[in-house]
KESELO-346756 format. One line per field, with one value per residue (C-alpha): x, y, z; residue number from 1. Coordinates in nm, 3 decimals, padded with zeros to 5 digits. Example, Ala and Ser with C-alpha at 12.3 -4.5 7.8 and 13.67 -1.06 7.14 Angstrom:
2
u	c(01.230,01.367)
v	c(-00.450,-00.106)
w	c(00.780,00.714)
resi	c(1,2)
***
This chain:
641
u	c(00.000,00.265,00.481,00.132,00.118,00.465,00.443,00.115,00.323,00.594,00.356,00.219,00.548,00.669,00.341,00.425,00.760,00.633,00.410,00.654,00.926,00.621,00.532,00.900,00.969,00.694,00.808,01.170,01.064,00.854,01.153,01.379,01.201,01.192,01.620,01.681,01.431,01.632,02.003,01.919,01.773,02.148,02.332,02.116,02.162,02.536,02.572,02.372,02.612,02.947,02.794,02.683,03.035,03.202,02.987,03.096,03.428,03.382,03.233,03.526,03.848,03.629,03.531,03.668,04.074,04.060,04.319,04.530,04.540,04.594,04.888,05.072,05.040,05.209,05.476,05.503,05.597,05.715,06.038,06.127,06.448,06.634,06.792,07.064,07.095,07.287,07.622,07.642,07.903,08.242,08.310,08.630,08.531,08.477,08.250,08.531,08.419,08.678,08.472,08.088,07.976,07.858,07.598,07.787,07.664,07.803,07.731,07.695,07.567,07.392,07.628,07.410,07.075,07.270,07.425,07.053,06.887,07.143,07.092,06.753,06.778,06.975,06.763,06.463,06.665,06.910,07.215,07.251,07.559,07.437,07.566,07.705,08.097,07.980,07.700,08.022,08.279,08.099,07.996,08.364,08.447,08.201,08.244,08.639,08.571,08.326,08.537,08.922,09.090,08.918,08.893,09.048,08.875,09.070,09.010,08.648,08.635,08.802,08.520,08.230,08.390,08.471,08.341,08.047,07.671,07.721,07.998,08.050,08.214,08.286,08.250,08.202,08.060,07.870,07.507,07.535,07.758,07.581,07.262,07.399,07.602,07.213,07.053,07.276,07.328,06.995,07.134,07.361,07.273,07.276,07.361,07.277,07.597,07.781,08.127,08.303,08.533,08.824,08.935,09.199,09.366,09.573,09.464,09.319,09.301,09.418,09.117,08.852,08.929,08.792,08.470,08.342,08.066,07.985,07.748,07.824,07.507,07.228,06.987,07.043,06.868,07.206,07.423,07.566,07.874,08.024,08.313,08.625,08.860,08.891,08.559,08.379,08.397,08.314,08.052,07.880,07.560,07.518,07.662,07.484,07.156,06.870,06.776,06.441,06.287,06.139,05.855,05.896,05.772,05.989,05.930,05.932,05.993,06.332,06.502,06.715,06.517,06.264,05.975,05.974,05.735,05.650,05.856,05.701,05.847,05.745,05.972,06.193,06.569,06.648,07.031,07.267,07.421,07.683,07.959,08.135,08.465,08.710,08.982,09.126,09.209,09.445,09.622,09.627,09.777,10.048,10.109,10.128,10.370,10.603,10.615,10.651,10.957,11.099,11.072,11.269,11.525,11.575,11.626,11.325,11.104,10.805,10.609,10.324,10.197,09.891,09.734,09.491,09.251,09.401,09.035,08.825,09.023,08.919,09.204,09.283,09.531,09.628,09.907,10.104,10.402,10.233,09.956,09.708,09.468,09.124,09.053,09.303,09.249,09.529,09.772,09.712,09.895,09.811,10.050,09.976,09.616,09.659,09.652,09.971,09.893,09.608,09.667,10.055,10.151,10.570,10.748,10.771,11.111,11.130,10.775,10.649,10.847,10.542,10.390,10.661,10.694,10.276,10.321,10.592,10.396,10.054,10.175,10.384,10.692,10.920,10.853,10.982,11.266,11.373,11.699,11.821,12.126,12.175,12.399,12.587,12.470,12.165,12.113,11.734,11.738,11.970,11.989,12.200,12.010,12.267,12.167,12.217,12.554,12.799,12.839,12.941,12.682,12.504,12.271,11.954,11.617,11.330,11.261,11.618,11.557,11.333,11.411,11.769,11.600,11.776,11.646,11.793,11.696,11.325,11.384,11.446,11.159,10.926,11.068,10.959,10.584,10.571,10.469,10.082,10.040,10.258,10.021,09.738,09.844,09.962,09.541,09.429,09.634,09.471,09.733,09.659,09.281,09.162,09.117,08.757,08.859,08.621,08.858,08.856,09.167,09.261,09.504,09.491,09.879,10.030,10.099,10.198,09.957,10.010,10.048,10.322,10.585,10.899,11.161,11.314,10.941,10.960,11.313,11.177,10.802,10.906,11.141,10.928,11.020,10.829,10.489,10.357,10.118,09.978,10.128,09.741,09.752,10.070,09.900,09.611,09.867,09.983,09.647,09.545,09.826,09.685,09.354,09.427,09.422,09.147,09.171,08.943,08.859,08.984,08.721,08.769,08.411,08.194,07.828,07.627,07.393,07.056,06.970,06.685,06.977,06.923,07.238,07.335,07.616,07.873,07.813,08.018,08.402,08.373,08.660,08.837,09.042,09.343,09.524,09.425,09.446,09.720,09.911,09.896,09.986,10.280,10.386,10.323,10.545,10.826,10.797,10.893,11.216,11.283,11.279,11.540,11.831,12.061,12.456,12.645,12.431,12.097,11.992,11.743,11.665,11.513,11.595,11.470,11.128,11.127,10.837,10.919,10.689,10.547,10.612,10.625,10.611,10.680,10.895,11.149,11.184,11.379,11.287,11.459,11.310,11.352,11.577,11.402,11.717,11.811,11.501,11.689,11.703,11.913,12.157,12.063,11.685,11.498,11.166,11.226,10.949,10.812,10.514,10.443,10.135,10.123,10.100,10.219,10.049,09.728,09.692,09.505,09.695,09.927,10.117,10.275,10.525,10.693,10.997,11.010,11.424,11.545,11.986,12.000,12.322,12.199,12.113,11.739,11.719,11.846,11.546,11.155,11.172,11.261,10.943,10.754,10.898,10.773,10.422,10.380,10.498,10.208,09.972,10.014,09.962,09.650,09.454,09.587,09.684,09.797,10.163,10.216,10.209,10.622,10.901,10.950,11.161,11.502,11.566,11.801,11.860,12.198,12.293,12.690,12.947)
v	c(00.000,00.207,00.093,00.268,00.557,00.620,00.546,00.767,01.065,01.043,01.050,01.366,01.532,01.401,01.541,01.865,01.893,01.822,02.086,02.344,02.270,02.261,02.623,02.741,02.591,02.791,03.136,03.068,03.021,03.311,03.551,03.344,03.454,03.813,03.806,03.699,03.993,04.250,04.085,04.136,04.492,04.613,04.421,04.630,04.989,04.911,04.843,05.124,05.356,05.197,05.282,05.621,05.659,05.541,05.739,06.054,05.943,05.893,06.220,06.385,06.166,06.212,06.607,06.822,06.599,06.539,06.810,06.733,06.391,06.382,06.672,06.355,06.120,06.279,06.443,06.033,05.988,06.368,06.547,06.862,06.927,07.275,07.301,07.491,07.742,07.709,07.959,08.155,08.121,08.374,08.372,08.611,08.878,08.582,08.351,08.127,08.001,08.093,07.917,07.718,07.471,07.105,06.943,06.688,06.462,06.407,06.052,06.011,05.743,05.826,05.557,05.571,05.481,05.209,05.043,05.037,04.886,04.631,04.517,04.509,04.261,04.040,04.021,03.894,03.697,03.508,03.365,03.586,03.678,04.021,04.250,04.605,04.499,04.296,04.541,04.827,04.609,04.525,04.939,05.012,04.826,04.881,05.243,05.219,05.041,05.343,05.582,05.476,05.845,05.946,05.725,05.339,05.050,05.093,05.457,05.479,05.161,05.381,05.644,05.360,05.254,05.569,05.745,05.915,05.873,06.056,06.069,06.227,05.949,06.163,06.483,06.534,06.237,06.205,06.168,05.855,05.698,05.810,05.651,05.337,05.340,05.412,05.177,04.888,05.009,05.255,05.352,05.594,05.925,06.191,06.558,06.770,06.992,07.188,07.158,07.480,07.417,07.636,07.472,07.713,07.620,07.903,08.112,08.447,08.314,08.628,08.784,08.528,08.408,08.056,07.981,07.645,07.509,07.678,07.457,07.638,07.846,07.712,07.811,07.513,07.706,07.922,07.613,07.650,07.732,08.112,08.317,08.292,08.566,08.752,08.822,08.491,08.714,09.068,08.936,08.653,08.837,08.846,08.479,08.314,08.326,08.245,07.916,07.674,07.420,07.113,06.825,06.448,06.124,05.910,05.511,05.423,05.777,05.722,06.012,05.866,05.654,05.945,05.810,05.872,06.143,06.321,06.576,06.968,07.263,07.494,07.795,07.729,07.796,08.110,08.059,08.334,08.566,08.510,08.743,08.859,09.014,09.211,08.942,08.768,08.408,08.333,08.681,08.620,08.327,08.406,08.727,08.538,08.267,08.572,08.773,08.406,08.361,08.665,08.680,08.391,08.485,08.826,08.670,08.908,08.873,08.853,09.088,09.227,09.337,09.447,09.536,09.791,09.900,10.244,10.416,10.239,10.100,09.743,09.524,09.262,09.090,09.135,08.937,08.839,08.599,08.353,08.210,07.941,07.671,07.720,07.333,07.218,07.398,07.232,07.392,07.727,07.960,08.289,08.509,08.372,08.398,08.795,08.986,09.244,09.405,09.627,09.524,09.639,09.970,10.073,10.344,10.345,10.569,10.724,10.596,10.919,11.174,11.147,11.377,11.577,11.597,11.639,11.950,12.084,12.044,12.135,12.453,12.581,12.581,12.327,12.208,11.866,12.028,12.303,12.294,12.263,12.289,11.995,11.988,11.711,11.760,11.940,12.067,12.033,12.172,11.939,11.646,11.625,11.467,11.271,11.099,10.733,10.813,11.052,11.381,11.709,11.988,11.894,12.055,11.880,11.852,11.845,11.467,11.358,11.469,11.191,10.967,10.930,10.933,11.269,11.288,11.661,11.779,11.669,11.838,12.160,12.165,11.991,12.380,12.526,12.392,12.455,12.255,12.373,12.282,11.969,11.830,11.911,11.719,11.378,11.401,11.441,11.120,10.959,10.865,10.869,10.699,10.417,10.335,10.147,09.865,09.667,09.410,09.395,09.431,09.758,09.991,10.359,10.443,10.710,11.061,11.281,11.552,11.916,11.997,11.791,11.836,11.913,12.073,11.765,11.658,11.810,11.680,11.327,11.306,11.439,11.176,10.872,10.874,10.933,10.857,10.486,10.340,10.028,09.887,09.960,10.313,10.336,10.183,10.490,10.770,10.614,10.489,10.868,11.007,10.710,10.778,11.187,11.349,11.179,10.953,10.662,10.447,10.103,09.838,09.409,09.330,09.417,09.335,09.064,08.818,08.725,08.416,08.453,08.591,08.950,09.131,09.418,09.602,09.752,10.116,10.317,10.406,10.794,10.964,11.304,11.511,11.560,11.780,11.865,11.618,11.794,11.774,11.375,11.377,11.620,11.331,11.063,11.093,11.279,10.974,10.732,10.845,10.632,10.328,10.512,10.296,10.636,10.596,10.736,10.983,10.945,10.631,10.636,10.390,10.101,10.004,09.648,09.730,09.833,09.591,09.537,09.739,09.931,10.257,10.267,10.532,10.447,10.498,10.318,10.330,10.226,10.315,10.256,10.047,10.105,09.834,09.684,09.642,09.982,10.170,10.376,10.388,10.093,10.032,09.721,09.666,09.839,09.842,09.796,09.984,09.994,10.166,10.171,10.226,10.002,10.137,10.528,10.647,10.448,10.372,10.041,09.895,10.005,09.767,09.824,09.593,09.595,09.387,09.333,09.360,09.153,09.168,09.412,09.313,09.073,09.174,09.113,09.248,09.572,09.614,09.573,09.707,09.342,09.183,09.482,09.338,09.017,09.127,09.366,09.156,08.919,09.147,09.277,08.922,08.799,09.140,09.169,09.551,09.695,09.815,10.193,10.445,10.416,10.415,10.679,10.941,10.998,11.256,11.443,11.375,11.537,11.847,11.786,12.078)
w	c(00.000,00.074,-00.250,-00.429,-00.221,-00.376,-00.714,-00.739,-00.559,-00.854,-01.085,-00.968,-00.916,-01.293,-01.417,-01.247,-01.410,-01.740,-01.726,-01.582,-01.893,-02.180,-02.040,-02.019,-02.372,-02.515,-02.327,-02.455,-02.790,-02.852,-02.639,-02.924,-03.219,-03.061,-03.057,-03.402,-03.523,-03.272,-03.392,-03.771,-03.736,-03.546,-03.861,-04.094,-03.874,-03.900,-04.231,-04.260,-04.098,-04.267,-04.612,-04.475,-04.376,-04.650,-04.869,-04.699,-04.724,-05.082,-05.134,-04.918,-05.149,-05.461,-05.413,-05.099,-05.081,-05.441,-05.507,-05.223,-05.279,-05.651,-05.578,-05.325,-05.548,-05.808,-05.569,-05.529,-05.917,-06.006,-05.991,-06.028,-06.282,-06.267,-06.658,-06.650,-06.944,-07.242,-07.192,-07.500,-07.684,-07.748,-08.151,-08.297,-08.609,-08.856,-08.664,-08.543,-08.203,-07.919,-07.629,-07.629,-07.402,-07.435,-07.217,-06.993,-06.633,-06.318,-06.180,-05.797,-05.533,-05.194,-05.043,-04.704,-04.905,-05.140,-04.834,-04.670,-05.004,-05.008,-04.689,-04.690,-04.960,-04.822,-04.502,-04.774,-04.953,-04.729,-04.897,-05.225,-05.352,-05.421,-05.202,-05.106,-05.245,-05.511,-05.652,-05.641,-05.754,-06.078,-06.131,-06.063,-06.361,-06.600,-06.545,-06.570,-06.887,-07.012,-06.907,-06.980,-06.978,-06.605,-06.309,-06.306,-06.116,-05.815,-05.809,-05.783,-05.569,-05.334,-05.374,-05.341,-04.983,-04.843,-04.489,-04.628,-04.671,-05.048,-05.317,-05.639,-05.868,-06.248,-06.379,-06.760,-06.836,-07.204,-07.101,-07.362,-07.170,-06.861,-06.970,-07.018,-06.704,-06.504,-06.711,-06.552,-06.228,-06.114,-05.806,-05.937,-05.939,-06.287,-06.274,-06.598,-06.621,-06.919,-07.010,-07.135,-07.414,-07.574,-07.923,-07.945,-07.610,-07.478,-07.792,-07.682,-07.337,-07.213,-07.336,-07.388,-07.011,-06.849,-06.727,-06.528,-06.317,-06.009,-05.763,-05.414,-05.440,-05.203,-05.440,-05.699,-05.999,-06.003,-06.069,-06.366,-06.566,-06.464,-06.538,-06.341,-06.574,-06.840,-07.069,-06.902,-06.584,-06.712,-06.931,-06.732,-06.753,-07.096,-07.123,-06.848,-07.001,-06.750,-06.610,-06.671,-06.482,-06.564,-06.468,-06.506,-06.427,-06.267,-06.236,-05.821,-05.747,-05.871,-05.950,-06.247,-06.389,-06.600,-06.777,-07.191,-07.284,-06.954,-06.960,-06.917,-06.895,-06.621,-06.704,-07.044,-06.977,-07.221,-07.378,-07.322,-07.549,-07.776,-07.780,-08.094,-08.051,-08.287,-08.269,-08.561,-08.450,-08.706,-08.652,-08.279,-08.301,-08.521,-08.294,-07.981,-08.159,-08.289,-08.003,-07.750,-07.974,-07.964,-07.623,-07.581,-07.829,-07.655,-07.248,-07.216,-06.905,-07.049,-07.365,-07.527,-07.845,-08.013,-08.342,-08.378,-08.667,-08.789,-08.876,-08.608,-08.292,-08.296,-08.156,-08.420,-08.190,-07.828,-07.706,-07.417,-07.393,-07.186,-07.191,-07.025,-07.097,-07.017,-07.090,-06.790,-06.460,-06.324,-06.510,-06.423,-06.304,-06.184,-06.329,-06.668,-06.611,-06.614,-06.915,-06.892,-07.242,-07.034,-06.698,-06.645,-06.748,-06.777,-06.898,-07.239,-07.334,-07.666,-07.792,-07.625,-07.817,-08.066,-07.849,-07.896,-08.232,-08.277,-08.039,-08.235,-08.548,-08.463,-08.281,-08.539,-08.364,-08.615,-08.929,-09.090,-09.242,-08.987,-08.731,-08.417,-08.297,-08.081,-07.827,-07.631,-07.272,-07.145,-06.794,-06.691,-06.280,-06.070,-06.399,-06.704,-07.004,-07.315,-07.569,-07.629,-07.802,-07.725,-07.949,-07.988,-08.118,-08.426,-08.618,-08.643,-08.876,-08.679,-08.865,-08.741,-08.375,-08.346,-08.654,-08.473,-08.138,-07.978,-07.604,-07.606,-07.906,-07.815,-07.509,-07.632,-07.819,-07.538,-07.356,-07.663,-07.644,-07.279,-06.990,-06.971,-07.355,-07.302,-07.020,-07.247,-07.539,-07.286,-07.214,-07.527,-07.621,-07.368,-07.156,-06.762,-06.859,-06.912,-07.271,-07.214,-07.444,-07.238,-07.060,-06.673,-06.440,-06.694,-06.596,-06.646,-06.680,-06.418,-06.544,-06.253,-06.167,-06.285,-05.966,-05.847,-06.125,-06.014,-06.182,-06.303,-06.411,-06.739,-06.813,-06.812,-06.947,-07.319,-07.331,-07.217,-06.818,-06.522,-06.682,-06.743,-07.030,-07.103,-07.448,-07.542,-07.460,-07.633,-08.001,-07.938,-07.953,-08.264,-08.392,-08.340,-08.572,-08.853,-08.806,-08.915,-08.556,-08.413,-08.119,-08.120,-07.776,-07.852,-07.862,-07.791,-07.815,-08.159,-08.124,-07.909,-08.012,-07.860,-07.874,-08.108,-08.367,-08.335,-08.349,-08.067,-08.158,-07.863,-07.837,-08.060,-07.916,-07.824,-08.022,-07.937,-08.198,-08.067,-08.352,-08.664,-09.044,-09.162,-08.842,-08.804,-09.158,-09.111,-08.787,-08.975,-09.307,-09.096,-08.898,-09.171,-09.157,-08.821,-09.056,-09.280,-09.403,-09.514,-09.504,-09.186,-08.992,-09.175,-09.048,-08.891,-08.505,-08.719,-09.051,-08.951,-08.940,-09.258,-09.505,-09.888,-10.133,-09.779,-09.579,-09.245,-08.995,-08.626,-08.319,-08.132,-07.746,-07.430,-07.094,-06.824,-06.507,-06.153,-06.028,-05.760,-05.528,-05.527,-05.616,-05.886,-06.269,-06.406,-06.587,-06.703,-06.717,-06.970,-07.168,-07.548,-07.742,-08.106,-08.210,-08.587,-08.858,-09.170,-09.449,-09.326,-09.710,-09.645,-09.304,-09.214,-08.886,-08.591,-08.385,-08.021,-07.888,-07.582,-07.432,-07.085,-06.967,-07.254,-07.253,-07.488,-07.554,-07.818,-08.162,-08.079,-07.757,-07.854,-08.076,-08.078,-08.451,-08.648,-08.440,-08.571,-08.891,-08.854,-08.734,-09.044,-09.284,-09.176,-09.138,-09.538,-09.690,-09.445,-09.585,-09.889,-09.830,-10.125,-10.183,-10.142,-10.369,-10.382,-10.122,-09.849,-09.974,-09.802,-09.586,-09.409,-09.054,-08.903,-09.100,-09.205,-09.246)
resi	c(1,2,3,4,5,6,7,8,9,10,11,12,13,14,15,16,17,18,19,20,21,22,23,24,25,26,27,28,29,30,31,32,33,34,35,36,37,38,39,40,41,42,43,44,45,46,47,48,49,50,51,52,53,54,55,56,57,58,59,60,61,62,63,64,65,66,67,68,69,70,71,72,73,74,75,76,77,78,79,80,81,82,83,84,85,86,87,88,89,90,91,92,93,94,95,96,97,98,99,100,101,102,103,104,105,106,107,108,109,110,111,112,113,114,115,116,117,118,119,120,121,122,123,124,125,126,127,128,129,130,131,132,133,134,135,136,137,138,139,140,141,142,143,144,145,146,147,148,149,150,151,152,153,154,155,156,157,158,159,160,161,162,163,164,165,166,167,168,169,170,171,172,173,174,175,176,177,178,179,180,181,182,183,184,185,186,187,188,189,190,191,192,193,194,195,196,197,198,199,200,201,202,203,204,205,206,207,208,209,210,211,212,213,214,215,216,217,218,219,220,221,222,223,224,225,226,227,228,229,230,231,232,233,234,235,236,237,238,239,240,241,242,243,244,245,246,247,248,249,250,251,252,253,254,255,256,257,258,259,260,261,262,263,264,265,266,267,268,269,270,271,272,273,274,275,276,277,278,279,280,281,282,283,284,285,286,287,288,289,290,291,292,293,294,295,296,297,298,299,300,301,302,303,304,305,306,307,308,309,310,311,312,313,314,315,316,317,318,319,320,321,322,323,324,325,326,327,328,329,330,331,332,333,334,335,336,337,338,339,340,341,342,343,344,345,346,347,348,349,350,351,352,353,354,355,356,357,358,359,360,361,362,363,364,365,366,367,368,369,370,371,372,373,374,375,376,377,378,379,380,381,382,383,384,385,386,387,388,389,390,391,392,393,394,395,396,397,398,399,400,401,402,403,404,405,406,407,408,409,410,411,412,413,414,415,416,417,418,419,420,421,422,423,424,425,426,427,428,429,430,431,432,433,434,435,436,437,438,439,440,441,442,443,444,445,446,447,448,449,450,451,452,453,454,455,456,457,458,459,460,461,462,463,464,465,466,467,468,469,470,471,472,473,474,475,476,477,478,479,480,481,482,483,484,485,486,487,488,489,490,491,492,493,494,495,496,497,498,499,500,501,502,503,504,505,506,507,508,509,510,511,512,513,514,515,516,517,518,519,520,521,522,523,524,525,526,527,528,529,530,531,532,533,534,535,536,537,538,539,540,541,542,543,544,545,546,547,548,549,550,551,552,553,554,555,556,557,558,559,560,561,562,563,564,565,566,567,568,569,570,571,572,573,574,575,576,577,578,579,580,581,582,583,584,585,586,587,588,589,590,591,592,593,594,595,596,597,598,599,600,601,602,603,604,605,606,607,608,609,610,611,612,613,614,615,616,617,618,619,620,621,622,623,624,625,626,627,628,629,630,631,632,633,634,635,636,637,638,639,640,641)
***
């Protein structure tokens, strides 16, 4: 009964659990229902948002960053190039080129980014041989092998190793042989430069000057090839030209490695200006290669010389004894990089009795033909003044005073003439001023002040001492006697031309009168008498400048120099002058020479005149001049009892 009892009380209780599940079963199925509804509508509100988001994202790339975003990407790809502009070029009168420029690279390697790169590949790809040494090793020989007459192997392996995150490797480079050496090895770096070239060498050097690149401006747009002397200095403005800049694409934002087709020009690079001078090449050559020789001949220090245009002052030649080559930097030196034919005035000696004789003339106070009685000593205040051979009293022409070179007969009539009209004609002759031939480092000469001649002043300055010219100066005083009286500013450069071939000329040479036509004329045929090859007495100071079938009118000179020891007049050291126009019937050229201290104990030392010679003799056959009417007529020099 009890077993019952039991069994009917677990059926109740398992009845009452079964009823209790069945009810939460239902509950938990409809709150289940409810969840999946709730889960799917939070999915859809964020999706929701993320689109909203990315939409206004989209509309922010695609429309407000779009700029800004476009402009990094292609700072990503882009470079900007600064082209240098093309140096114009320096060409003499007939279009010979005396300097241009060729475009040329540099190669370098950022050795602190190559040693990074090739370390980072090795970390991704253990156990290649490629490495830092081999990688250089090979470029060190390929570019040895491109470039046999610069760097050897060893050489730039030395410059691929050294202690410093970046290295210039070559200079001057042909960007063919550039391009291939990138296209192998991409790590190397390009440079755009120019290359200035002189075909000529040490022709006209003096003048044309030397020019290379300059890179030590921080502003990288003035990089470019400038002026160091001569014209490439004084006229780097009108050479330089003005530099560009350029756009390209470059593949993996490598700078060297410039995609085909996308370059653009932001500001075009304008070319400079070519310069034409008044030089002759060939003529300056063979005037440099005379007077080098006769230098040399003559134990001379060192020499100058110069041609001139009689009517119009352009300077055919200009000439010093040495020389440099622009081309090889390495060779220079700085006294040869000067240009002593403007730069170093002297004192010229007997060259300067043509102002002398022109006074006489022009002021009526001799005539060709008229005497003096000359003579062997003259007191002048506290100095006695001979001549450069010893005589008694002789009765000179005016002509032979100066054809035979008589210090004291040009004295006494330099007294005649007077000091105030004396310093009047030395400035009309230009001498004390710059000529404004348009070369830089030019000297002006030294004539003492009015004011602070002495007594002795006037003893000196007639016959070439105490005053100092440039062998340029000393051509204008003859060039102004050729030329009919009139004075005419030398000139070195003749026109410019723009790059777009429009041609500038210089501004024309200001020219003074200085005495009148018949005056120069009067100077210049008594004058011809200095070349004079009469018996005895009427010879005149050089015979040896004489030219077949040509007259020639001109003036010896030598001046004596200061010893530097003692701070006197020497002896022994003296400036050998010649001055002379070609032809003196038909003037067309005037040539100045001057020896610097040559022992004028040899034939040629004692002389400029046979170098004149030489020049002149040139001169007539390159321009065809024709002969002269006839010969200069002889004339009578030292009156004989």
């Amino acid at each position: 009964m009890a077993s019952g009892r039991n069994q009917a009380r677990a059926r109740a209780v398992g009845s009452a659990r079964r009823t209790y599940a069945a009810g939460t079963r239902s509950a938990a199925a409809r709150r289940g229902n409810g969840g999946h509804r709730s889960r799917f509508s939070a999915v859809r509100l964020l999706l929701v948002a993320v689109l909203l988001v990315a939409g206004v994202k989209l509309v922010q790339v695609q429309w407000f960053d779009a700029a800004a975003l476009s402009a990094a990407a292609e700072r990503q790809r882009t470079q900007t190039i600064d082209i240098p502009a093309q140096r114009g070029s320096i060409v003499d009168r007939n279009g010979a080129k005396l300097a241009f420029s060729v475009e040329v690279r540099t190669l370098s390697v950022n050795l602190k980014a190559l040693h990074k790169s090739m370390d980072d590949f090795a970390a991704k790809n253990p156990g290649t041989k490629k490495t830092f040494d081999s990688e250089t090793a090979a470029a060190a020989k390929y570019i040895a092998a491109k470039v046999p007459n610069q760097l050897n192997e060893q050489q730039l392996l030395e410059l691929f190793h050294k202690q410093a995150s970046f290295t210039y490797l070559l200079n001057n480079v042909e960007p063919s042989v550039a391009a291939d050496i990138v296209k192998h090895f991409a790590w190397i770096g390009v440079e755009k430069r120019a290359l200035r070239e002189y075909p000529g060498g040490g022709l006209a050097a003096n003048i044309v000057g030397a020019a290379n690149w300059r890179s030590e401006d921080k502003d990288v747009s003035k990089h470019n090839l400038h002026g160091l002397v001569g014209l490439e200095l004084l006229r780097d403005n009108d050479l330089a030209g003005t530099p560009g800049r350029m756009m390209v694409n470059t593949k993996n934002g490598s700078d060297n490695v410039v995609i085909p087709g996308t370059e653009r020009d932001l500001q075009a690079a304008v070319p400079g200006s070519d310069l034409e001078l008044t030089i002759d090449s060939d003529l300056q050559y063979e005037v440099q290669r005379q007077l080098a020789d006769y230098v040399q001949q003559s134990h001379a220090k060192g020499g100058q010389a110069v041609v001139m245009d009689a009517k119009t002052g352009e300077v055919y030649a200009l000439a010093n004894d040495k020389t440099f080559d622009p081309n090889d930097q390495s060779t220079w030196n700085t006294d040869d990089l000067a240009n002593p034919a403007v730069t170093t005035p002297f004192e010229p000696g007997s060259v300067n009795k043509l102002v002398t004789a022109t006074g006489a003339i022009d002021y009526g106070i001799a005539t060709p033909e008229s005497t003096v009685e000359v003579p062997g000593a003259l007191q002048v205040a506290d100095k006695t003044v001979h001549d450069a051979w010893t005589h008694g009293t002789q009765t000179f022409t005016t002509t032979g005073i100066f054809a035979k070179s008589s210090n004291i007969g040009t004295l006494l009539l330099a007294q005649k003439i007077g000091e105030e009209r004396y310093a009047n004609l030395l400035k009309l002759f230009g001498l004390g001023q710059r000529t404004g031939v348009g070369l830089p480092g030019e000297s002006a000469g030294v004539v003492p002040a009015r004011s602070q001649w002495s007594a002795t002043t006037f003893g000196n300055l007639p016959i070439g001492q105490g005053l100092m010219m440039t062998v340029l100066q000393m051509a204008g005083m003859y060039q102004t006697i050729a030329n009919d009286g009139v004075r005419v500013e030398p000139r070195i450069v003749k026109a410019k031309v723009n790059p777009d071939g429009t041609t500038v000329p210089e501004p024309a040479p200001k020219s003074v009168r200085v005495v009148s036509p018949e005056t120069a004329k009067t100077v210049r045929d008594m004058m011809r008498a200095v070349a004079q090859n009469g018996k005895g007495l009427q010879k005149g100071t050089a015979p040896t400048a004489a030219v077949e079938g040509y007259q020639i009118s001109g003036k010896t000179g030598t001046g004596q120099q200061v010893d530097p020891r003692t701070k006197a007049y020497s002896d022994h050291l003296y400036n050998i002058t010649f001055a002379g126009i070609l032809p003196a019937d038909h003037p067309r050229f005037v040539v100045g020479i001057r020896l610097d201290a040559p022992d004028t104990t040899l034939p040629v030392g004692h002389s400029a005149a046979p170098l004149f010679h030489t020049i002149a003799s040139y001169v007539t056959q390159r321009y065809q001049i024709p002969l002269s009417d006839g010969p200069s007529p002889e004339v009578p020099l030292i009156i004989t009892p």
